[in-house]
VOPAGU-2260 file (C-alpha; in pm, 1 decimal, decimal comma):
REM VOPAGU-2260
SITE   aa  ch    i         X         Y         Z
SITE  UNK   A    0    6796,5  -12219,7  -15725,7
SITE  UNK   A    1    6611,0  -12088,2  -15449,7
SITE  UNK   A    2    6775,0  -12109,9  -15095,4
SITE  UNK   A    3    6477,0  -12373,9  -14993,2
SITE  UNK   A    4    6567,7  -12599,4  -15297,8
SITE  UNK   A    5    6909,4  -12593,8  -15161,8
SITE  UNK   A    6    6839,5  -12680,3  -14815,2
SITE  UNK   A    7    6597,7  -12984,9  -14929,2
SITE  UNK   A    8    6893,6  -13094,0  -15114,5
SITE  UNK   A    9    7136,7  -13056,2  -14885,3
SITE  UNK   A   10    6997,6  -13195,0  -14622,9
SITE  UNK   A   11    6964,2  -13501,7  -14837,3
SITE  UNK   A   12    7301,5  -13542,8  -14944,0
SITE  UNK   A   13    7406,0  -13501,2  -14589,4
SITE  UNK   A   14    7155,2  -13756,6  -14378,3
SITE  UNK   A   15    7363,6  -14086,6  -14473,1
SITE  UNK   A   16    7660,4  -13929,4  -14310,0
SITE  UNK   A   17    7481,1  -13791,2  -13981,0
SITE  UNK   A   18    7274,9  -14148,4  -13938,3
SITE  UNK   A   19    7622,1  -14271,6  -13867,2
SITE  UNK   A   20    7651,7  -13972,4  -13632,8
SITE  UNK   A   21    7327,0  -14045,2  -13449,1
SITE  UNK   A   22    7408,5  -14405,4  -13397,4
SITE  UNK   A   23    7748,0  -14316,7  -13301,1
SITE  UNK   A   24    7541,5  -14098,5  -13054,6
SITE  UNK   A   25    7327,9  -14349,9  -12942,5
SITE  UNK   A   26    7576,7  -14639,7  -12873,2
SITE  UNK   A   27    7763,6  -14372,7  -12619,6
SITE  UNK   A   28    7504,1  -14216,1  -12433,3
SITE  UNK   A   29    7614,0  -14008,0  -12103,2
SITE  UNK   A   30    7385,0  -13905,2  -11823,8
SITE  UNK   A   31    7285,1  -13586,5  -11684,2
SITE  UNK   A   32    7572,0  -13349,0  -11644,4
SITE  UNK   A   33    7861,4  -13608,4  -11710,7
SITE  UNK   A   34    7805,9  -13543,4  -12107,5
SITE  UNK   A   35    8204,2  -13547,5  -12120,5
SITE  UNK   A   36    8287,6  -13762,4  -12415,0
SITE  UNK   A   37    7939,2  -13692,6  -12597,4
SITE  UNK   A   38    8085,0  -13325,0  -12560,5
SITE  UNK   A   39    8391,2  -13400,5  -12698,4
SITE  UNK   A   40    8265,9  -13561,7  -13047,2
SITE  UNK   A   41    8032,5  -13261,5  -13076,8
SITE  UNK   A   42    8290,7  -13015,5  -13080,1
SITE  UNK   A   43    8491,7  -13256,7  -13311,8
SITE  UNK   A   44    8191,3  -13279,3  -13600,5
SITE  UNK   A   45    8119,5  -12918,8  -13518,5
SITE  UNK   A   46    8525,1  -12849,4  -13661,3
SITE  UNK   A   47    8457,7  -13090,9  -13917,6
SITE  UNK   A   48    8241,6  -12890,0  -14042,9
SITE  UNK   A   49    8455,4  -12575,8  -14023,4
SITE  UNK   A   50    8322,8  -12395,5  -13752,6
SITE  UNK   A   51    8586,6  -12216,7  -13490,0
SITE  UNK   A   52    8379,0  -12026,2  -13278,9
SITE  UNK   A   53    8292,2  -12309,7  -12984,5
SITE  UNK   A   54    8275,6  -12217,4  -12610,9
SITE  UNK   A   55    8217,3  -12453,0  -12348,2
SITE  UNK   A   56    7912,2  -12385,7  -12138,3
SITE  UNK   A   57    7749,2  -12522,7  -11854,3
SITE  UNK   A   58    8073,4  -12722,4  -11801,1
SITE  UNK   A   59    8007,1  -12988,2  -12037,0
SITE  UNK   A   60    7805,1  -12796,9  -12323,5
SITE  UNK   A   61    7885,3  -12622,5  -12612,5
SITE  UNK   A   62    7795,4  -12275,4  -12732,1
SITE  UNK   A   63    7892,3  -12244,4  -13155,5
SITE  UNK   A   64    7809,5  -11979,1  -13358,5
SITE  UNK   A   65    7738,9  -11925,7  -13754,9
SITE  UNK   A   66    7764,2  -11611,3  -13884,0
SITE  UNK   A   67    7661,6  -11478,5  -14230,1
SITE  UNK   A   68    7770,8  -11228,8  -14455,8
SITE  UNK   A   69    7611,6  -10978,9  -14196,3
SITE  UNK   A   70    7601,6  -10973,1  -13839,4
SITE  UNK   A   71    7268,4  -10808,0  -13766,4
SITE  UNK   A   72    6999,6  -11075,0  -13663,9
SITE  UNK   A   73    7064,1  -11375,2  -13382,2
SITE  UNK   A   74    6888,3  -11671,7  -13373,4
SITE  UNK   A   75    6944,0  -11975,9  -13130,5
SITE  UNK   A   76    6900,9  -12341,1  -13216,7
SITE  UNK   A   77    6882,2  -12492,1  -12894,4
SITE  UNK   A   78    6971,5  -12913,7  -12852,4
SITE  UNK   A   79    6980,2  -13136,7  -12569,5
SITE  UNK   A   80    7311,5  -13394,8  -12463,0
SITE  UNK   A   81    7206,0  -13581,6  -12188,7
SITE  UNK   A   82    7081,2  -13965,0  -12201,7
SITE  UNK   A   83    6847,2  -14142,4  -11899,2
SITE  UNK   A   84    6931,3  -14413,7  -11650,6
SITE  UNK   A   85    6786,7  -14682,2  -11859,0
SITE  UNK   A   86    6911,8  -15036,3  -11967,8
SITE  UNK   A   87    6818,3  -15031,8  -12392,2
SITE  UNK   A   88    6615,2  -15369,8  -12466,0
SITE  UNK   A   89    6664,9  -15295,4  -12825,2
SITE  UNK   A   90    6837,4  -15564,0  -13120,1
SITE  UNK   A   91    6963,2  -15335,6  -13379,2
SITE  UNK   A   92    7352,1  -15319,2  -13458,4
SITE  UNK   A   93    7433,1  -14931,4  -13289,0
SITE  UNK   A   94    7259,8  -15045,5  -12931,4
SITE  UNK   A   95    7424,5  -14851,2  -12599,2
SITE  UNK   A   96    7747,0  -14969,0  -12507,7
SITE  UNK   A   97    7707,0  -14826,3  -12201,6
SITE  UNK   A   98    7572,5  -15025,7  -11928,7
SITE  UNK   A   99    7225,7  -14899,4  -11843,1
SITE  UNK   A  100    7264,1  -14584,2  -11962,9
SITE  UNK   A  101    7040,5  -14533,5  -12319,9
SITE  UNK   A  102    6896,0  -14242,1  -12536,2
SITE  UNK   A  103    6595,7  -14308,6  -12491,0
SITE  UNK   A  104    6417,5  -13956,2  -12493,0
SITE  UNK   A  105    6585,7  -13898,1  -12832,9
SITE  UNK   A  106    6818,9  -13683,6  -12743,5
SITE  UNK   A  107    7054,1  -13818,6  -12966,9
SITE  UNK   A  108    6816,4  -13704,6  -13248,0
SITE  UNK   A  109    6828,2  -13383,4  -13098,1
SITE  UNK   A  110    7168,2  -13336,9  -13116,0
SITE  UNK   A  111    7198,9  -13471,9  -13459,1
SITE  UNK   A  112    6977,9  -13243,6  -13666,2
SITE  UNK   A  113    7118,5  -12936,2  -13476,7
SITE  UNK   A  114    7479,1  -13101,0  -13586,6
SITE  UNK   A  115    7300,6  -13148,2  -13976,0
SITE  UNK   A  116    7146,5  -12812,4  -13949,4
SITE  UNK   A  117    7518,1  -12658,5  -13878,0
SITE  UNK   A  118    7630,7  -12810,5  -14141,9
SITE  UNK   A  119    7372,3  -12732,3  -14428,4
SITE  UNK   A  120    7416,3  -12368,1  -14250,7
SITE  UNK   A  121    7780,5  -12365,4  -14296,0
SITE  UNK   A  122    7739,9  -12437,2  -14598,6
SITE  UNK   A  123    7560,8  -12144,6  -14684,4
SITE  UNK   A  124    7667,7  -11873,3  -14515,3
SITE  UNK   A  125    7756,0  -11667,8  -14778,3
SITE  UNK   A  126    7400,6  -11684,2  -14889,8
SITE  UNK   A  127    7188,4  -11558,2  -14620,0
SITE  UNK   A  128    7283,5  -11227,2  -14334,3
SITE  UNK   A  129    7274,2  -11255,0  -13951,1
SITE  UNK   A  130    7386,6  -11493,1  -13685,6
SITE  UNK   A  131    7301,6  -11877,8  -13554,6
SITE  UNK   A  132    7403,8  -11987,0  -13242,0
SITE  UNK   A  133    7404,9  -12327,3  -13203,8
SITE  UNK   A  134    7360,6  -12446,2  -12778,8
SITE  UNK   A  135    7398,2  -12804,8  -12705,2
SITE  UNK   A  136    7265,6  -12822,2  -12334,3
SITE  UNK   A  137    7366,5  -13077,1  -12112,2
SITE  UNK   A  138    7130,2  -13240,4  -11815,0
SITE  UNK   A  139    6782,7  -13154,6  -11962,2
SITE  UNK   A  140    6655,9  -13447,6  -11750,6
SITE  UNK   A  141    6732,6  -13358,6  -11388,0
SITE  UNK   A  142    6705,0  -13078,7  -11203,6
SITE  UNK   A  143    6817,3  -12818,6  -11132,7
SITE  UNK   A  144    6845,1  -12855,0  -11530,7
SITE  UNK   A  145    7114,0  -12766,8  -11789,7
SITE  UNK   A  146    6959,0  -12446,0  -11911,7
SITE  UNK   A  147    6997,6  -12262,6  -11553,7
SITE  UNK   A  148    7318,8  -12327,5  -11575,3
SITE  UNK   A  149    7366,5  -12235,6  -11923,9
SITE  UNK   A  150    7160,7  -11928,7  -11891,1
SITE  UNK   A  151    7418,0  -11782,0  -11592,0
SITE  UNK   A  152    7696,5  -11822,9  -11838,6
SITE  UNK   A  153    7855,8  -11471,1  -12008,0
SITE  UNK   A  154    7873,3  -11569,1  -12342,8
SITE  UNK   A  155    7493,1  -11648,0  -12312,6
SITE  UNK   A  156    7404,1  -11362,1  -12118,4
SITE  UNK   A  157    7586,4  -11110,7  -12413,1
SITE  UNK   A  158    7353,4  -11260,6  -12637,9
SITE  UNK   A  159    7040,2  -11085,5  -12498,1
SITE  UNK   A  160    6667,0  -11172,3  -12559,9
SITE  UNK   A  161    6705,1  -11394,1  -12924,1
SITE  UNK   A  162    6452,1  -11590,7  -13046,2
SITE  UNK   A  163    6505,4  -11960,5  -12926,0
SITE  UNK   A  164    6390,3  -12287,3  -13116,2
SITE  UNK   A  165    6373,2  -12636,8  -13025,5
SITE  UNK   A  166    6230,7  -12950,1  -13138,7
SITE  UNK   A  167    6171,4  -13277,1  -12966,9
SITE  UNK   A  168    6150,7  -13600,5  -13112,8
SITE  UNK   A  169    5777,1  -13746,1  -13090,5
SITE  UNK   A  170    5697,8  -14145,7  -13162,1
SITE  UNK   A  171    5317,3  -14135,3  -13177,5
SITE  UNK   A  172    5402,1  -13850,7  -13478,7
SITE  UNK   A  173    5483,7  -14034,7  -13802,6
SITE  UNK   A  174    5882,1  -13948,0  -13952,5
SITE  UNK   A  175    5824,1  -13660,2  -14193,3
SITE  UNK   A  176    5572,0  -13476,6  -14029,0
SITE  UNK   A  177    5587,9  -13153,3  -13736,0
SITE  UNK   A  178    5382,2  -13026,4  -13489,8
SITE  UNK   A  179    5317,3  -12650,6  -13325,2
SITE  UNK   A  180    5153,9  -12550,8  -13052,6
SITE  UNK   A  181    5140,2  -12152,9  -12991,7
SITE  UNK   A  182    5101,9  -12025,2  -12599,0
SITE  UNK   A  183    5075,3  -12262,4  -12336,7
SITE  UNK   A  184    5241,7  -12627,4  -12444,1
SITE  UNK   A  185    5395,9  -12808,7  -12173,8
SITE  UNK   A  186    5339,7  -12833,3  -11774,2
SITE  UNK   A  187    5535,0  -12694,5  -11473,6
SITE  UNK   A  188    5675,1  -12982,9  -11293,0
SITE  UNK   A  189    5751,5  -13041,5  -10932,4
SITE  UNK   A  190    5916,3  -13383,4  -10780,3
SITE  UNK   A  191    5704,0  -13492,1  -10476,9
SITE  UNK   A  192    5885,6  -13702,1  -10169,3
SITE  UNK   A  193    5710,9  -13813,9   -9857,3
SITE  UNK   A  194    5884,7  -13989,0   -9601,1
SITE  UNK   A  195    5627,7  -14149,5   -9347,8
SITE  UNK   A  196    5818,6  -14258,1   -9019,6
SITE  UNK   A  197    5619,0  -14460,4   -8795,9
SITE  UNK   A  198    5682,0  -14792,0   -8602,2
SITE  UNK   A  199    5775,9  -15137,7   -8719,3
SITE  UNK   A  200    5716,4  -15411,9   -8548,7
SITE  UNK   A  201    5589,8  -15791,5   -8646,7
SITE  UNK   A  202    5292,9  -15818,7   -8827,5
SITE  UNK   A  203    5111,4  -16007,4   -8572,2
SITE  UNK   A  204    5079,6  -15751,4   -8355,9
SITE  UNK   A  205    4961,5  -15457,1   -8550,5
SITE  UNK   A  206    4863,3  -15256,1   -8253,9
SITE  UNK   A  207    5236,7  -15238,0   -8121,4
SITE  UNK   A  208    5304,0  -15041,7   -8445,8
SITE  UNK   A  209    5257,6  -14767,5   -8581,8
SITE  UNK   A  210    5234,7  -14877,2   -8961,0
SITE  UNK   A  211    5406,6  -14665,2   -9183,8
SITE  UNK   A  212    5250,1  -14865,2   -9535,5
SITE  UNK   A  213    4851,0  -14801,8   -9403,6
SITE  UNK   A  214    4940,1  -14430,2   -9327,6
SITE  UNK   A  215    5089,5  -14380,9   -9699,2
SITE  UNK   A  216    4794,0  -14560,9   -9782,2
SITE  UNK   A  217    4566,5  -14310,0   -9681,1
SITE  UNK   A  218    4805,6  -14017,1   -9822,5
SITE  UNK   A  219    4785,0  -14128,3  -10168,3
SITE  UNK   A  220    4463,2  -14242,1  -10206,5
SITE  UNK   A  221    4383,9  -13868,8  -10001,4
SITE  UNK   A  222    4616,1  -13642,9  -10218,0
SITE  UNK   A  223    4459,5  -13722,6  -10572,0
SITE  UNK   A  224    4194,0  -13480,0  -10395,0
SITE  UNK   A  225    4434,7  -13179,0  -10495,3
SITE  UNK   A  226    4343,4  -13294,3  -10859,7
SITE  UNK   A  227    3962,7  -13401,2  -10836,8
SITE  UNK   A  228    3830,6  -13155,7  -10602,4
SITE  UNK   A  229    4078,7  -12829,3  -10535,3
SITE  UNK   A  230    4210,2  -12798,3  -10869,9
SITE  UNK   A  231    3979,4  -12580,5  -11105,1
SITE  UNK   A  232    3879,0  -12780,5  -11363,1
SITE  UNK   A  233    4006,1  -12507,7  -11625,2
SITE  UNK   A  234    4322,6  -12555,9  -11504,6
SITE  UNK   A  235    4487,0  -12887,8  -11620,0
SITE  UNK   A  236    4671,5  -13024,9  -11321,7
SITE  UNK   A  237    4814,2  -13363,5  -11273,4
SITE  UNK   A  238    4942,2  -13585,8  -10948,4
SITE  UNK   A  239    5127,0  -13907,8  -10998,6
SITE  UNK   A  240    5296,6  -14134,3  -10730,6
SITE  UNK   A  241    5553,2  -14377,2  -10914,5
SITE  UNK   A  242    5775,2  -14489,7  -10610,0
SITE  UNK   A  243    5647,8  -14677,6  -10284,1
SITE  UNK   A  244    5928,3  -14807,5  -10083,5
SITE  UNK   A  245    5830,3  -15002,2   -9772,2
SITE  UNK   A  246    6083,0  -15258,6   -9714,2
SITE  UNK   A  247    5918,9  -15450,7   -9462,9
SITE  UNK   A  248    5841,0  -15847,2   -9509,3
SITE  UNK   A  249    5513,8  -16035,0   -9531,8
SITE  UNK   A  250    5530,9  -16041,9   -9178,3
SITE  UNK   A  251    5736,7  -15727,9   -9096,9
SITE  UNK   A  252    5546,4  -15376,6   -9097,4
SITE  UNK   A  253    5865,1  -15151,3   -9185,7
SITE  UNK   A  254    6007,7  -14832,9   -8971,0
SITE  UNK   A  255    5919,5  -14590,5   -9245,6
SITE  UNK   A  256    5783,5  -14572,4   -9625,8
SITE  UNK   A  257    5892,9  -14352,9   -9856,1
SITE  UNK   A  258    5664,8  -14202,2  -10147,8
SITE  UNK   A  259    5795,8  -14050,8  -10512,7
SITE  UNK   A  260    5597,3  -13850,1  -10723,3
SITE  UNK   A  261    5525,0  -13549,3  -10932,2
SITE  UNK   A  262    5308,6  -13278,7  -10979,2
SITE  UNK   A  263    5271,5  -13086,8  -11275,3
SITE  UNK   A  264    5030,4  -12819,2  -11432,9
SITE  UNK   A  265    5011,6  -12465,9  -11673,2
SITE  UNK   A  266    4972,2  -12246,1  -11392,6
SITE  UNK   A  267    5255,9  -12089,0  -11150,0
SITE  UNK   A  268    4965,1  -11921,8  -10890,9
SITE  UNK   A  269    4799,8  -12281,0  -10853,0
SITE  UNK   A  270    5104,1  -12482,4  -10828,0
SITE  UNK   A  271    5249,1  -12278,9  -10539,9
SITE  UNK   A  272    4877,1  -12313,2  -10384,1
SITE  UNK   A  273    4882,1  -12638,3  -10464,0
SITE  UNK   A  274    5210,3  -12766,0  -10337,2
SITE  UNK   A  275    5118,7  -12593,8   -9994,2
SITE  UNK   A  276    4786,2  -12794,1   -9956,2
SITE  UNK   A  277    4940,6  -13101,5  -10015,4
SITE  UNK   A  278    5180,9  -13070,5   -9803,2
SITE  UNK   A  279    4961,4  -12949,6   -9533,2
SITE  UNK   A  280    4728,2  -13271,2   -9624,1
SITE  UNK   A  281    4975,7  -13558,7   -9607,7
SITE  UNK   A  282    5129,4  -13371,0   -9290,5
SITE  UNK   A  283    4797,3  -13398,4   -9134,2
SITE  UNK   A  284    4669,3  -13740,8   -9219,2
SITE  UNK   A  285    5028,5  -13857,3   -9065,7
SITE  UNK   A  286    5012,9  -13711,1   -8786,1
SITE  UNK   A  287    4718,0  -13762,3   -8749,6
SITE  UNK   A  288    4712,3  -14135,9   -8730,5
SITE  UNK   A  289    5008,5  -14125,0   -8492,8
SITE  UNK   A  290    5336,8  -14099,9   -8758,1
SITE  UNK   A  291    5586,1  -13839,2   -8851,7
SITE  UNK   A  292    5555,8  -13703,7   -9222,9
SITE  UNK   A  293    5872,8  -13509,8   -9384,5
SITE  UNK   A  294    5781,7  -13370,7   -9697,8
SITE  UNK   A  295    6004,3  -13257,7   -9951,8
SITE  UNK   A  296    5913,1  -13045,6  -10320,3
SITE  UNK   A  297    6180,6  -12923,5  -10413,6
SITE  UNK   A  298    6102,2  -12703,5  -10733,7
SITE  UNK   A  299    6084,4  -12743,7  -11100,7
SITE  UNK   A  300    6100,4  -12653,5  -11395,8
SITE  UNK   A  301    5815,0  -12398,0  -11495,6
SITE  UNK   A  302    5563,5  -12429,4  -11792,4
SITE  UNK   A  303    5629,7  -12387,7  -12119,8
SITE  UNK   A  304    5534,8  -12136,6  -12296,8
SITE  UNK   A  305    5585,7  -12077,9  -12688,4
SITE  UNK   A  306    5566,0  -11740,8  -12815,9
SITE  UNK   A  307    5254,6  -11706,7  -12982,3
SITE  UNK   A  308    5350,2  -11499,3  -13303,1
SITE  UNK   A  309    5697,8  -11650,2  -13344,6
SITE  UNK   A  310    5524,9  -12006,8  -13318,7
SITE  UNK   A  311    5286,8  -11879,2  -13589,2
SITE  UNK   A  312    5539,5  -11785,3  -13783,0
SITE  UNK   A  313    5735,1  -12049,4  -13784,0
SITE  UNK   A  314    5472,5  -12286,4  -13821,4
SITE  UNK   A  315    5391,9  -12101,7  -14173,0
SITE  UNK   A  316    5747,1  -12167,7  -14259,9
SITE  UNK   A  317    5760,2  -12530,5  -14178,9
SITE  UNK   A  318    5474,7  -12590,8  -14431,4
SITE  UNK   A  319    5631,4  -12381,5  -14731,4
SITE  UNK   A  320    5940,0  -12604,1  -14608,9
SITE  UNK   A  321    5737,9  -12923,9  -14536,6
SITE  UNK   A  322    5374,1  -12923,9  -14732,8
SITE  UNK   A  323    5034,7  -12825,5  -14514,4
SITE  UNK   A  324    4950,3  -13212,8  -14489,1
SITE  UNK   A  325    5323,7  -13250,7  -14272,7
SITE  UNK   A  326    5259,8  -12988,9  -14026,7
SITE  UNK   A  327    5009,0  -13062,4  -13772,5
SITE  UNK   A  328    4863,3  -12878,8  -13457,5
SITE  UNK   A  329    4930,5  -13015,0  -13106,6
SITE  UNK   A  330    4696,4  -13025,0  -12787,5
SITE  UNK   A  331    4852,1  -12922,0  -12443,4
SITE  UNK   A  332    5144,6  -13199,1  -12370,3
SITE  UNK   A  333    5211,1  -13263,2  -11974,9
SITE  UNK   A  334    5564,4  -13348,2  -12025,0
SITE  UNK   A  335    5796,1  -13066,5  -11873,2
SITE  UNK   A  336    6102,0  -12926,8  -12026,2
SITE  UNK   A  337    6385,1  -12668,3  -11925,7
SITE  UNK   A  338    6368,4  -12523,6  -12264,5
SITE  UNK   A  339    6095,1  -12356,4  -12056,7
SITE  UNK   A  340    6331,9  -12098,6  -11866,0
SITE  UNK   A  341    6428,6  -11971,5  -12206,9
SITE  UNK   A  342    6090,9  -11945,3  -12288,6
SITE  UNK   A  343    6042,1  -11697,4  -11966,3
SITE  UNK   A  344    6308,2  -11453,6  -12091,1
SITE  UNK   A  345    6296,0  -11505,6  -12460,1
SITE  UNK   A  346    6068,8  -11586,2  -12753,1
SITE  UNK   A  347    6071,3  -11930,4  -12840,4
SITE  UNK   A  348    5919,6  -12210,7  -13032,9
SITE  UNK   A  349    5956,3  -12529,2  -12880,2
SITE  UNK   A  350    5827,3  -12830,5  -13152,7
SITE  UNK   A  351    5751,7  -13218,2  -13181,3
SITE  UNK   A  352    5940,6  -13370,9  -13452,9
SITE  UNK   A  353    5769,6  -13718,2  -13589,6
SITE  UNK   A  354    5966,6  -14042,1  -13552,9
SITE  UNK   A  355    5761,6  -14355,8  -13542,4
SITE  UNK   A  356    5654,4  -14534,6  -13813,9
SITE  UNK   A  357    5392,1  -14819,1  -13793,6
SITE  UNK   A  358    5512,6  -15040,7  -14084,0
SITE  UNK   A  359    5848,4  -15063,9  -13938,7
SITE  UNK   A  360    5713,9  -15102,1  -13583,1
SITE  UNK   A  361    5883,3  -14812,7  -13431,5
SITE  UNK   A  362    5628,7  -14765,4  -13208,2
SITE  UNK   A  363    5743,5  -14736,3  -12832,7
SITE  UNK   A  364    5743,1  -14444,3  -12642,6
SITE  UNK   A  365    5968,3  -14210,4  -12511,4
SITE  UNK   A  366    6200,6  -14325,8  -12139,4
SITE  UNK   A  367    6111,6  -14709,7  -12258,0
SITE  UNK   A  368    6399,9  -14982,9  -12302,1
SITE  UNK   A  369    6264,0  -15025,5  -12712,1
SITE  UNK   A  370    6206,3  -14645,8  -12820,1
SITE  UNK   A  371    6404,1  -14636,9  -13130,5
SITE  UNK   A  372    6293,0  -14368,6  -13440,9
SITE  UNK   A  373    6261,9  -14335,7  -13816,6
SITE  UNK   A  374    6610,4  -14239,5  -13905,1
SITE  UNK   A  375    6438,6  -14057,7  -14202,4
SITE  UNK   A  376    6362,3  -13801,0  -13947,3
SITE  UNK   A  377    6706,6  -13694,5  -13922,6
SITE  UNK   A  378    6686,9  -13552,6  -14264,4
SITE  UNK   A  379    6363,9  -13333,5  -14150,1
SITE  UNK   A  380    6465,9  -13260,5  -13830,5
SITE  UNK   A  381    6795,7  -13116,0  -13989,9
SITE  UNK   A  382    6665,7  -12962,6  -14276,2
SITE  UNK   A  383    6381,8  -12790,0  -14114,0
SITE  UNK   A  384    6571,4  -12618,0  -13853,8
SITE  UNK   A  385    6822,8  -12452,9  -14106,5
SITE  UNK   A  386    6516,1  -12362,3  -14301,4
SITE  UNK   A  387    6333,4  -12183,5  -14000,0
SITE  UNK   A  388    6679,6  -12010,4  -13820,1
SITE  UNK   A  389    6700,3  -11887,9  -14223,8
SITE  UNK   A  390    6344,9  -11769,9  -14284,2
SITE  UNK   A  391    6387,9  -11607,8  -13924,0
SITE  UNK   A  392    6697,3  -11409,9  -14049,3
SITE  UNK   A  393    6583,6  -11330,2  -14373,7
């Protein structure tokens, strides 16, 4: 039978089991760097599965490793741990137990294929020559991110330049199918915070004050001209405020407001450019209507960018795996991602893996209260990335 027969196989005789370990997942979800019991069952299904070689990195990740009946060629499988600050709205039977705290950028599906992937790899590893390490990353979702951390650790650092893969669950992709983008794929991202200090005061008597909510006013209606008007229009740049916090009354104009936003694009020349005209623009239009402006952007992560021929590559792969009619091609996404620092010292192919699926109404997107997936896509997700970290090797 060839080693692609076995895989599909496999990975279907293993997917009952590992939807138990995804909802097991999902009704414990940990945030950003406190991944502490999540880490814990990890390394228990990773012994389960017979595999020894487990270091902790990045204090509450995991580092395993796969070897084969050689130990020439590495390849990384890369999975994130950490879960957002949301409260689940869902109804089904494996909903968070933890009090507003929910999966709900599918990182549990993350970490479950990599977990199913181990395990169809175990499985086989007298079968195929080279090495897999398996990374489970903790606090993909806040900065500084998990993979800085990771990527200062010794045992990564002895690895050297590997090829890295990832995949990321996508809702508006139907379960069974994949998508690739090669070279630029997703956008540099920056967090933007204003604070605009001026005078409060009652609202009566406007010209006592010095009104902090008109002067942010002015600053975000003014900065979307960084988009519209300094941006080139060849580069793809976007600016989005999605905080306000003046907490004033209907008839008390507030001390200060603070602003919350982003700022995210494909290019690292622009972004520096643009980060220093929009600070020098909300500085001035403060000021400049009588209020102090403190401006904080504190850095990102950087754009993604998959390796063009490994992408290619793997790509081909997925559709011997998968069928041509399963594998789609993806437009520029504006969604950021650590997995981009790997990406700057590495190759790597970071994927969408499909999840939704109309007829059931798993629909809603990723960081909502109802995103839920196609637990069918566990078996893909699984089964494709032991299929590409093998065709890789072989």
């Amino acid at each position: 039978m060839e080693i692609k027969e076995k895989i599909k196989q496999l990975a279907k005789a293993f997917s009952t089991d590992f939807v138990q370990v995804r909802r097991h997942l999902h009704q414990h979800p940990e945030l950003s760097f406190n991944e502490h019991q999540t880490s814990k069952y990890i390394r228990q299904q990773l012994r389960k599965i017979g595999i020894e070689h487990i270091q902790t990195v990045a204090e509450t990740g995991l580092l395993a490793t796969i070897h084969g009946t050689e130990k020439d060629k590495t390849i990384l499988l890369r999975a994130d741990m950490d879960a957002l600050p949301i409260q689940e709205e869902n109804t089904v039977d494996y909903i968070s137990k933890n009090n507003g705290v929910m999966h709900a950028c599918g990182h549990d599906v993350h970490m479950t294929s990599l977990l199913l992937a181990a395990k169809i790899l175990y499985e086989l590893k007298n079968e195929f020559s080279g090495t897999v390490e398996l990374l489970f990353q903790p606090g993909e979702e806040v900065m500084p991110g998990g993979a800085t951390m990771v990527m200062k650790e010794d045992s990564y650092k002895a690895l050297g330049p590997i090829p890295h893969l990832g995949q990321h669950v996508m809702p508006n992709l139907p379960a069974g199918k994949v998508g690739f983008k090669p070279g630029l794929f997703m956008a540099s991202m920056d967090e933007i915070h204003i604070t605009v200090i001026g005078k409060g005061g009652h609202a009566a008597v406007p010209e006592e004050c010095i009104d902090p909510i008109l002067i942010a006013s002015h600053i975000i209606i003014a900065a979307q001209q960084l988009v519209s008007r300094m941006a080139s229009p060849k580069t793809p740049s976007v600016l989005s405020f999605g905080r306000i916090i003046g907490d004033g009354a209907n008839n008390v104009i507030p001390d200060k407001v603070t602003i919350e936003g982003t700022f995210r694009t494909y290019d690292e020349v622009w972004r520096t450019e643009a980060i220093e005209k929009l600070t020098k623009l909300v500085k001035s239009i403060a000021e400049g209507m009588g209020a102090e402006c403190i401006v904080d952007i504190p850095r990102g992560y950087p754009h993604l960018k998959n390796d063009v021929a490994l992408t290619n590559s793997v790509k081909q792969d997925a559709i011997l795996f998968l069928g041509e009619d399963n594998v789609v091609d993806l437009d520029l996404w504006m969604a950021a991602e650590d997995f981009a620092y790997y990406s700057q010292n590495n190759p790597a192919c970071f994927y969408l893996l499909g999840v939704g699926n109309l007829e059931k109404g798993i629909t809603s997107g990723l960081h909502t209260p109802t995103f839920d997936i196609d637990e069918s896509a566990l078996e893909t997700g699984g089964g494709l990335m032991a299929w590409l970290a093998l065709e890789f090797l072989a």
